[in-house]
N, C-alpha and C positions, 0 to 999 in steps of 0.2 A: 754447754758443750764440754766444760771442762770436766766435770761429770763424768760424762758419759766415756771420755776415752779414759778417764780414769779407771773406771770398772774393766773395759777391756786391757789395760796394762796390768790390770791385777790377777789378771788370767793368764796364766802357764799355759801356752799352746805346745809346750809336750806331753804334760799332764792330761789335759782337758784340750785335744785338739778340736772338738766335735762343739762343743760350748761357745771354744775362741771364735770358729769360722762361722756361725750363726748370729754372733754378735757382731763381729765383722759386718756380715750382709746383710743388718738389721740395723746397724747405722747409714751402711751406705745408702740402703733403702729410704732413710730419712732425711740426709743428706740431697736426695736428688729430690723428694718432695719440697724441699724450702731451698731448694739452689743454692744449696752453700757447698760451693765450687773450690774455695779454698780447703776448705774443712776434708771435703772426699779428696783433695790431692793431698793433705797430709796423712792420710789413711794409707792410702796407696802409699805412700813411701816407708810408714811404717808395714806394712803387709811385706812390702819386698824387702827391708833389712829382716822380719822375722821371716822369710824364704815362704811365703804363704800364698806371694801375689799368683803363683803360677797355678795355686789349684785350680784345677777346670770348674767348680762351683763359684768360686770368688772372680776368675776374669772373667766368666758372662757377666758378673755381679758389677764387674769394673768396667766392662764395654759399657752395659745398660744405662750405667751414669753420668760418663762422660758421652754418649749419646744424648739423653736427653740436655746436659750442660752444652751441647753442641760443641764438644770439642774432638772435631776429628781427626787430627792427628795423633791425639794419642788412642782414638779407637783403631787406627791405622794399624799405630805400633803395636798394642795389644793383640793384632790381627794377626800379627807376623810372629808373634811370641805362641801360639796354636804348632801345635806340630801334624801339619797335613792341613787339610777342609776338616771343617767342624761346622755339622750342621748346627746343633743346638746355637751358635754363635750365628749362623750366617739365619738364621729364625729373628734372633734378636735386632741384627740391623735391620733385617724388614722392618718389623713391627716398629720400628722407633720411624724410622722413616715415614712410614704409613702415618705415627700419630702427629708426625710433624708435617706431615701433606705432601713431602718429596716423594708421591707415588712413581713418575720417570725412575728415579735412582730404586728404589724400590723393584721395580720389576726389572733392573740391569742386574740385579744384585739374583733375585730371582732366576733370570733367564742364563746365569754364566753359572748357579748352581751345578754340580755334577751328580746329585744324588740331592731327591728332595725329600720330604715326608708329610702326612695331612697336616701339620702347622704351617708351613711354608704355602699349600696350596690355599689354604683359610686365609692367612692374614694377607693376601695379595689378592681375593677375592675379595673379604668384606672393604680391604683400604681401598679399592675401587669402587663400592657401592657405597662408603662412606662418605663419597667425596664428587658424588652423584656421576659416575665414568659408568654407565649399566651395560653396554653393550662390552666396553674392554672384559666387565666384571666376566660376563654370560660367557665370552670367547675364550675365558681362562677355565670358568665351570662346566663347560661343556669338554673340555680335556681333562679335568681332573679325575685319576683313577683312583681316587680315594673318596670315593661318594658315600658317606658314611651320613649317621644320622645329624653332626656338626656341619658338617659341607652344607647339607642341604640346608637345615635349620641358619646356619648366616645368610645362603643369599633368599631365604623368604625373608627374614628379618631387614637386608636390606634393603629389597623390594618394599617393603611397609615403609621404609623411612625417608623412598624416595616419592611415596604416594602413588606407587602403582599397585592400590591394593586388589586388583581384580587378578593383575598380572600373577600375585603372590600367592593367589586363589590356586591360581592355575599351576603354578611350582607342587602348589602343594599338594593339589591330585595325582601327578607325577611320581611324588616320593613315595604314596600310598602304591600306587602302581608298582612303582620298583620293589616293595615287598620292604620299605624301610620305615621302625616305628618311630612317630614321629616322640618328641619328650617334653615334658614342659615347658621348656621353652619355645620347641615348634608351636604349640598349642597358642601361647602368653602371644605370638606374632599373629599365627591366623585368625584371633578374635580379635585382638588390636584390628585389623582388615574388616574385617565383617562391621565391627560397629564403624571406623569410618565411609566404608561403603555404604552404610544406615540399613542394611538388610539383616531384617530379622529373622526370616527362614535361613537364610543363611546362618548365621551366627545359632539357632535352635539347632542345626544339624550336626552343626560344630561342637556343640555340647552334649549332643548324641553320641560322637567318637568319642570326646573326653571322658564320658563316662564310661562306654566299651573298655577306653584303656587303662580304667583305674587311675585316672587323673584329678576325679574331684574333688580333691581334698585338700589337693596341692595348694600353698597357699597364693603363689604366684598367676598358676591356672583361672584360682575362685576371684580375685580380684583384678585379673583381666575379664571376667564375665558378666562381676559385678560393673564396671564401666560400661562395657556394653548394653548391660541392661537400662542403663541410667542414658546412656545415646542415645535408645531407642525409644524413653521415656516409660520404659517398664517397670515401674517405682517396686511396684508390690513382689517381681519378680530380683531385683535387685537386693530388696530387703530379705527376702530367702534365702536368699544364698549366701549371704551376712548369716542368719543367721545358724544356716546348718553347718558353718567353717568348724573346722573341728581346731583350727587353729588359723590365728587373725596376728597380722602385725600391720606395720606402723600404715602402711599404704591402706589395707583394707579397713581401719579406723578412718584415716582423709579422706577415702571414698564416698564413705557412709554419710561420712559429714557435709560432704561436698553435694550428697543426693538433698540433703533439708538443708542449705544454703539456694540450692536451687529451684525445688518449691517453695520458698520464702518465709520458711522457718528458720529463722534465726535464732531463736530462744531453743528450740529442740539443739541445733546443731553446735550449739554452744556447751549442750549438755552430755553431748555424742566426744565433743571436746575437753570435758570435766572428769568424765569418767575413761578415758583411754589410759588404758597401763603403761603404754609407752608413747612419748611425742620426740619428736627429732625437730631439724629448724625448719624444713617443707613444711610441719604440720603447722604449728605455731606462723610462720609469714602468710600459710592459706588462709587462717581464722582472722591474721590481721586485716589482711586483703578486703577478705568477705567483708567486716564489720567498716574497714573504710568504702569501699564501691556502694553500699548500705547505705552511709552518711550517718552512722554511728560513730562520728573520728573519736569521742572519750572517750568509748570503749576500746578502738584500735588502739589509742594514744597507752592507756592504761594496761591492753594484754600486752603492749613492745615491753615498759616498763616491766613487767611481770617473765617475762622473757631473759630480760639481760638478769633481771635478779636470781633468776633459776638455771645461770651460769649458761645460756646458749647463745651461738655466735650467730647476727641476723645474715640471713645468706643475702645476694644481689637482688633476688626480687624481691625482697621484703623492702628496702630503702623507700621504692618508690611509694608504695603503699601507705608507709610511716608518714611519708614527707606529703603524699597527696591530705592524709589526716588533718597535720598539724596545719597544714595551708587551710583546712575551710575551719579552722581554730583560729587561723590566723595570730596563732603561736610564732613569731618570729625567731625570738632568742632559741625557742626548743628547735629548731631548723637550725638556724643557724651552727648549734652547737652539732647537731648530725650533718651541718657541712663537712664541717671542721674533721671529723671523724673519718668521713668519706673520702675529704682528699689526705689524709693523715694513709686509709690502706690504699690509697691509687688508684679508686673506681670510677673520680666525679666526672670523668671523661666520658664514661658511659651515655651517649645518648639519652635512653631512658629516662637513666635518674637525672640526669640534666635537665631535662624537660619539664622534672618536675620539681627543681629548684625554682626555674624559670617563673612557676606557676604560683609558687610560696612566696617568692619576693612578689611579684605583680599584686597578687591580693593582699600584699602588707601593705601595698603603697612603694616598695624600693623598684621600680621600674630601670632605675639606671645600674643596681646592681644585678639584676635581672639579665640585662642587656652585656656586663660583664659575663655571667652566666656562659650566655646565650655566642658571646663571641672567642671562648674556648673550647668549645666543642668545634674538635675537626671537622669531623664526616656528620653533618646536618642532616637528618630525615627530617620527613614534611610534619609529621609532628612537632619534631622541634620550632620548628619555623611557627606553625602554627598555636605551638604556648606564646608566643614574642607576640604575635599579630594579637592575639586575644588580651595579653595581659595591658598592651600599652589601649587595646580599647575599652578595658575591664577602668582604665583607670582614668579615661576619658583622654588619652594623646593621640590624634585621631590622625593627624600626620604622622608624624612615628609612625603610626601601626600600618597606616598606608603607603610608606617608603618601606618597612621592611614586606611589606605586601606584593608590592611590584617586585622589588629583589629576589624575590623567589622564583627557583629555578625548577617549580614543579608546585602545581595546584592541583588539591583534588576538593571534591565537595566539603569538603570541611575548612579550608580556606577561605573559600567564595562565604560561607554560610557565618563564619569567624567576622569575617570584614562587614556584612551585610548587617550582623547583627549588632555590632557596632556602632556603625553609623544610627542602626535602628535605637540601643537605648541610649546616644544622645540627643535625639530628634532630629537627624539629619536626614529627613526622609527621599530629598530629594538625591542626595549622595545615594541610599539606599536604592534608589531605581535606577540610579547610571552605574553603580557596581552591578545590580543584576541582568541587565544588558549588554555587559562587556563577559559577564559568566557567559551570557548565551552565544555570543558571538566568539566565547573561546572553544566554543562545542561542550565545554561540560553538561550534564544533565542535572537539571534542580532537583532535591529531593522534597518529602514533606518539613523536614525544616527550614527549607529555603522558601516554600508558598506560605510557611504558616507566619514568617518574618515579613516579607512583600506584603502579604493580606492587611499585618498588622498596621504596615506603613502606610496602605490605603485605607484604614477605618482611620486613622489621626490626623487625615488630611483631606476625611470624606471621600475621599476621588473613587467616586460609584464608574465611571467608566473606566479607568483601569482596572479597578477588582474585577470589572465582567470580561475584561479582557485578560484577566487574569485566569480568570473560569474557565476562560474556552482551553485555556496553554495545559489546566490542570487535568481535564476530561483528557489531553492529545495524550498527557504523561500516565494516566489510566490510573492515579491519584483520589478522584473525585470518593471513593468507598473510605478513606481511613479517617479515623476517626477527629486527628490533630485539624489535617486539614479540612474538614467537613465544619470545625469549631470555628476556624481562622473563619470561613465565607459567611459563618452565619451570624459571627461579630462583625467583620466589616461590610455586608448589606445595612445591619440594624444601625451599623454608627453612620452609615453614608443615608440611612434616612429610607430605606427599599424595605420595608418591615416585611413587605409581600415574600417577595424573592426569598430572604432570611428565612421566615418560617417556612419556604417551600423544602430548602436545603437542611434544615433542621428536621424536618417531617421522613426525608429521603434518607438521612443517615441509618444505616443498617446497625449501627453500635453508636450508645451516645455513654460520656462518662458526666461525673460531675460537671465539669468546668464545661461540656456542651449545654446541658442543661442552666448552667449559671449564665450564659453569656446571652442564651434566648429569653430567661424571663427578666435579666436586667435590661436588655433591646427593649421588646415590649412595653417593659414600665419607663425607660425612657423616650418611648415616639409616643407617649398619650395612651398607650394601649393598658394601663396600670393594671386592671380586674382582671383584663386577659391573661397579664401575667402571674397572677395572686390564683388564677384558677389552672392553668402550667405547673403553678409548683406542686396544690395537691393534688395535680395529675401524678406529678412524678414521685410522692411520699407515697400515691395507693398502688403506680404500677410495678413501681421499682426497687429493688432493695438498696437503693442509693441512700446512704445516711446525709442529710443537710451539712454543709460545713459552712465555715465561717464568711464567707464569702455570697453563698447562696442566702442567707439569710442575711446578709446587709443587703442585698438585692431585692427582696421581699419588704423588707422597714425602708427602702428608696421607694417604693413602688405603693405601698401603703401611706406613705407620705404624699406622694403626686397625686396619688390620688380621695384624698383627704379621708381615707380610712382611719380616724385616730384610732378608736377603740380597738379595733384588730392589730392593728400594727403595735399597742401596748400588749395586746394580748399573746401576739408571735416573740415578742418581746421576754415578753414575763415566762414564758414556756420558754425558753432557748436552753437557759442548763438545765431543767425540769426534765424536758421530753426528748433534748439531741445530747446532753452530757455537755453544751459548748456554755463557757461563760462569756458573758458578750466582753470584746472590747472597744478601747476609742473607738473604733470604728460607728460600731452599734449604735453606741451613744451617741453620736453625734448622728445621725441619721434619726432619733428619739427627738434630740433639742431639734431637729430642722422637722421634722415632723410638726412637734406642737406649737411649733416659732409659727409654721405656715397656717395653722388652724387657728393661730389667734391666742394661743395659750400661752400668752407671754409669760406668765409669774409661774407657771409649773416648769416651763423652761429655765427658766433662771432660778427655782428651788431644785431643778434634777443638777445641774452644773454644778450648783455648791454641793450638793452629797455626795457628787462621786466619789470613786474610793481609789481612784487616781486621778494628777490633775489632766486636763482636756485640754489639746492643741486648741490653735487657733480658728481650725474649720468650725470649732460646735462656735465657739462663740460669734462667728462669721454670721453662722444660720441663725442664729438668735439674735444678731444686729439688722439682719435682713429683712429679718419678723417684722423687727419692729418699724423699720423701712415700708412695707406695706401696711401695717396697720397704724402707723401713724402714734407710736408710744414715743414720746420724747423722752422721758425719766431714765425709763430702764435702757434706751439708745445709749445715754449717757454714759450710765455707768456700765454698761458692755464695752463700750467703744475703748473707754479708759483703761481696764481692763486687759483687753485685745491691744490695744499700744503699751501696756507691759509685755507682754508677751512674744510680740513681734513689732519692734520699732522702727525697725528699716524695712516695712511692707508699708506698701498705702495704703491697700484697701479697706481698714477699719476708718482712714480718713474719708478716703469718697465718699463709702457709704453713708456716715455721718453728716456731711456736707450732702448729700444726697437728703437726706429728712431733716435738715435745714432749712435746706429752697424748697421741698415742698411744703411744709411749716410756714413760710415768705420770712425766717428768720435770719435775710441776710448779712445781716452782722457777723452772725455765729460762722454763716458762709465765709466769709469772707477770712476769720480769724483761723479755721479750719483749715484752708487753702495756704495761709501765711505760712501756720505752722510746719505743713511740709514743706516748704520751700526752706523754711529753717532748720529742719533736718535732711535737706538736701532731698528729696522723697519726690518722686515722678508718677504720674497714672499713669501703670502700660498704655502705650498706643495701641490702639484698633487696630486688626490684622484682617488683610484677607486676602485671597489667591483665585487666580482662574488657570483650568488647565488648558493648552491652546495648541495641537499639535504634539502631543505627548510630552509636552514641559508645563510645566508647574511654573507660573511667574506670581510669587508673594508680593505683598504690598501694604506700607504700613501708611499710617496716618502724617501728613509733612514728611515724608518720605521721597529722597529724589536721590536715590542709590540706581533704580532700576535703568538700565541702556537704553532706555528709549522715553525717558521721564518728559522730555520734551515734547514729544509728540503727546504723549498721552495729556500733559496739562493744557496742551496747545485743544487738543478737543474737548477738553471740558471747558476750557474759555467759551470755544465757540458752540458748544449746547447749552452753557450757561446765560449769553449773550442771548439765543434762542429762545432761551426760555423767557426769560425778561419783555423781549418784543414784543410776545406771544399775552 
């Protein structure tokens, strides 16, 4: 700053009056962009020792400032320093008024005018329609006798932004009427309208004037048309007119690129990105955006980086974008350091980016600074609420997330669905069905990911009579066609044991993706149906252009296994990265070991385990101790067993098992020291579980189990069928 008035003292305003007064209103100017209040009143003071302040150029310059610095007493007194009314000044405190939303004072200021002119009638029209008042707007345009091509061109424009694009339609046949042409910017509003009304003939006719008026060129014009076209989903008519610009800036570049971001070209639109002559920080937070909403976050994380180093400031909506990135990077420290940043300019209060701080600490694990987060933000949207519910069940606090659940002072389906799914991935199913009970009884309406959660929670708990009763609720909601939820019924039929039903629903879907297809031929191979499903899948290689994924095909090597296909299921095997490009992993493998464990193939199983080319969880060695469990191998039990208790020492199950082909062996010594030894490493055999539903509750039940409310009566009746039975 010292600078700066340096240079203006170095100027002789008798000499160079024209230079001084430009410099003058070219600090002040900058002065009122960064609010430096003190700064413009020492301006002012020097302006009025050099006898300057009074030029009528310099005190609108000096209202305008101390207007937006909201100090109005000295706009007062500069009022009074005016000799007579002066419009250009009584223009000026509209407009600041208007931008400060004191519309009332505004139109006083307006209405005690004694002479007005088309500025004064504009900017009390648009600050009306700006501030959504349409009808004061209309009562003020329908007086205005300065109906000129500006008059009219503001109130369509603010007709478009309050969403009455039909309405703006309808202005706009009027202006033609009146014999007024409309200009670029008339044009830049009326196809703004057309594409959100989504009419095409419309918006075509529109661009029949445009071109009558010798408009198509304009750059503002061609990239309001280009949008439209891309609303309408006109790709190849959108790319046209890209290409016939005879001149492109920075918007109609983000257009182009925003049309191959949203056919799911990434790789084009990145290159539409590469080659723009000019990017500003809209262009660059769009590309961020795209590449994190994508689940590219390296590449977002990488163009932010590339960003600041090409000297550009990230604007407000870029934050969140960055900060959604770094959270499924689970980048802490890089968050945190764009905390720091963010409350450093003042923004972190923004909702928004709050939300998705909220969301960055939760997937790190800092739930309590999350919660810090979460309790400085003022003014709470239900998003917000809903990062807090999500994160503390993201991280299994399931109270938490259900205290700040109830607190909330507004649920919409994304709440219910947040809470639901919660409870669903820590197996609290039965949580899961008394939260969606209390959704229906609050009137909310379930969507497809609120059936495809409930479904889920009825295939893990079997319960074939609520899924049907689920069925009826999904057909009421007119549900039963979309694809998610047509997957959810035809996994929990096959997991509740209804294979019929399953394939019935499966057969009915009018669209199946991978993960339908995956969930009916894994069903199949596990209700016994194994061939039926090995003949499913190459239904689905010869009908469909569905490529197998990783999934799909460990469902075929389960299913090849149950049902003792070794050779094919080596052969599906040995083709996997051959014929799909997939390289099997643990998965695979261990669906291989349990394969030839269950065929008897003990020592190929325990040669495939040593060669892998990573080491194998516990499950392959599970299936290969199981092998041996049925076929009665002692040797290799042994040393699998040994093995598997490296690997996992605080599980039992390589014990049981072990001790399981002891007692059949009659080698009960070995039993016995088996048995010792978990007791010596503190080691339990889960208890037996099981459940009946009984009046739409689910009551669990474990082995020496006497938790349940009514344990007495129920042991009291099995005494006496036991007694029964004995008589008997």
């Amino acid at each position: 700053m010292k600078s700066a008035f340096t240079t203006l003292f170095a100027i002789n305003p008798r000499k160079s009056f024209n230079v001084y007064i430009e410099t003058s209103c070219s600090l002040l100017k900058n002065f009122s962009k960064q609010d430096l209040i003190t700064h413009g009143s020492a301006l002012h003071g020097h302006l009025i020792k050099m006898g300057a302040s009074s030029e009528r150029y310099i005190a609108i310059k000096l209202i305008i400032f101390y207007l937006i610095s909201r100090k109005s007493k000295e706009v007062d007194q500069l009022m009074k320093e005016f000799n007579g009314f002066n419009i250009v000044a009584h223009n000026c405190l509209i407009s600041a008024n208007v931008e400060q939303g004191n519309l009332d004072e505004a139109r006083r200021l307006f209405d005690e005018m004694p002479e007005r002119n088309e500025v004064s009638w504009t900017a009390l029209i648009s600050g009306f329609l700006r501030c959504g008042r349409v009808k004061e707007s209309m009562w003020y345009f329908e007086r205005n006798p300065f109906h000129n091509v500006v008059s009219w061109t503001a109130a369509i424009s603010g007709f478009v932004q309050n969403g009455l694009n039909f309405e703006s339609m309808k202005l706009f046949q009027k202006m033609l009427e009146s014999g007024i042409m409309p200009n670029d910017v008339t044009f830049t509003s009326v196809v703004r309208a057309s594409a959100n009304q989504g009419d095409f003939w419309l918006g075509m006719s529109v661009l029949g004037l445009i071109v009558k008026a010798g408009f198509e060129h304009n750059v503002s014009v061609s990239n309001s048309l280009v949008t439209l076209s891309l609303r309408l989903g006109e790709i190849d008519l959108a790319q046209r007119i890209f290409d016939r610009m005879e001149k492109r800036d920075v918007v109609s570049w983000t257009a182009i690129m925003d049309m191959y971001v949203e056919m799911g070209d990434l790789r084009e639109a990145r290159r539409i990105f590469d080659e723009m002559p000019e990017r500003n920080e809209v262009t660059w937070s769009a590309m961020i955006a795209r590449y994190s909403q994508s689940g590219n976050a390296e590449e977002a994380v990488e163009l932010f980086h590339r960003m600041l180093q090409e000297g550009y400031t990230p604007n407000i909506s870029c934050f969140p974008s960055i900060i959604s990135a770094l959270a499924n990077l689970k980048a802490l420290q890089a968050g945190m350091n764009i905390h720091g940043h963010v409350s450093k300019i003042g923004i972190e209060k923004y909702v928004f980016i709050s939300s998705s701080f909220i969301d960055l600490y939760c997937r790190c694990g800092k739930t309590e600074d999350a919660q810090l987060v979460f309790d400085l933000v003022l003014k709470k949207n239900v998003v917000c609420w809903n990062s807090m519910v999500s994160g503390y069940s993201l991280n299994g606090q399931l109270e938490k997330a259900k205290k700040v659940f109830d607190l909330m002072p507004k649920k919409d389906n994304v709440s219910w669905n947040t809470m639901i799914a919660g409870y669903l991935e820590n197996e609290q199913c039965d949580k899961v069905f008394e939260v969606f009970n209390q959704m229906l009884l609050s009137g909310e309406t379930p969507n497809k990911s609120t059936f495809s959660s409930i479904l889920c929670a009825c295939a893990n708990m079997a319960s074939l009579e609520k899924g049907r009763n689920l069925h009826g609720k999904i057909f009421k909601f007119g549900l039963q066609y979309d694809v998610f939820v047509g997957t959810a019924l035809t996994d929990m039929y096959a997991k509740s044991g209804d294979i019929e039903s399953s394939k019935k629903v499966f057969n009915r879907m009018p669209e199946k993706n991978e993960i339908s297809w995956t969930a009916m031929i894994q069903g199949l191979a596990e209700n016994g149906f194994a061939e039926e499903s090995l003949v499913l899948f190459e239904e689905m290689e010869r009908t469909t252009s569905l490529i197998p994924n990783e999934l799909i095909l460990s469902a075929v090597l389960f299913a090849c296994s149950h049902c003792g296909l070794v050779d094919k299921g080596l052969w599906y095997f040995n083709s996997m990265e051959k014929a799909h490009g997939i390289k099997p992993n643990s998965r695979h493998y261990t669906c291989l070991v349990d394969m030839l464990s269950r065929s008897g193939r003990l020592s190929e199983a325990e040669q495939l385990i040593a060669s892998m080319p990573f080491e194998l969880d516990g499950n392959a060695w599970s299936a290969l101790l199981s092998g041996c469990s049925t076929h009665m191998d002692e040797r290799i039990a042994e040393r699998t067993a040994k093995k598997l208790w490296e690997l996992a020492e605080k599980k039992s199950g390589g014990y049981v098992l072990l001790s399981n082909i002891y007692a059949s062996a009659g080698r009960w010594v070995d039993v016995s020291n088996t048995r010792n030894l978990m007791k010596e490493k503190g080691l339990r055999k889960s208890g037996g579980c099981s459940w009946v539903e009984l009046r739409n509750q689910i009551h669990l039940f474990y082995s020496h189990d006497g938790k349940h409310s009514e344990s007495a009566e129920i042991y009291g009746v099995l005494e006496l069928l036991k007694s029964e039975m004995l008589a008997v």
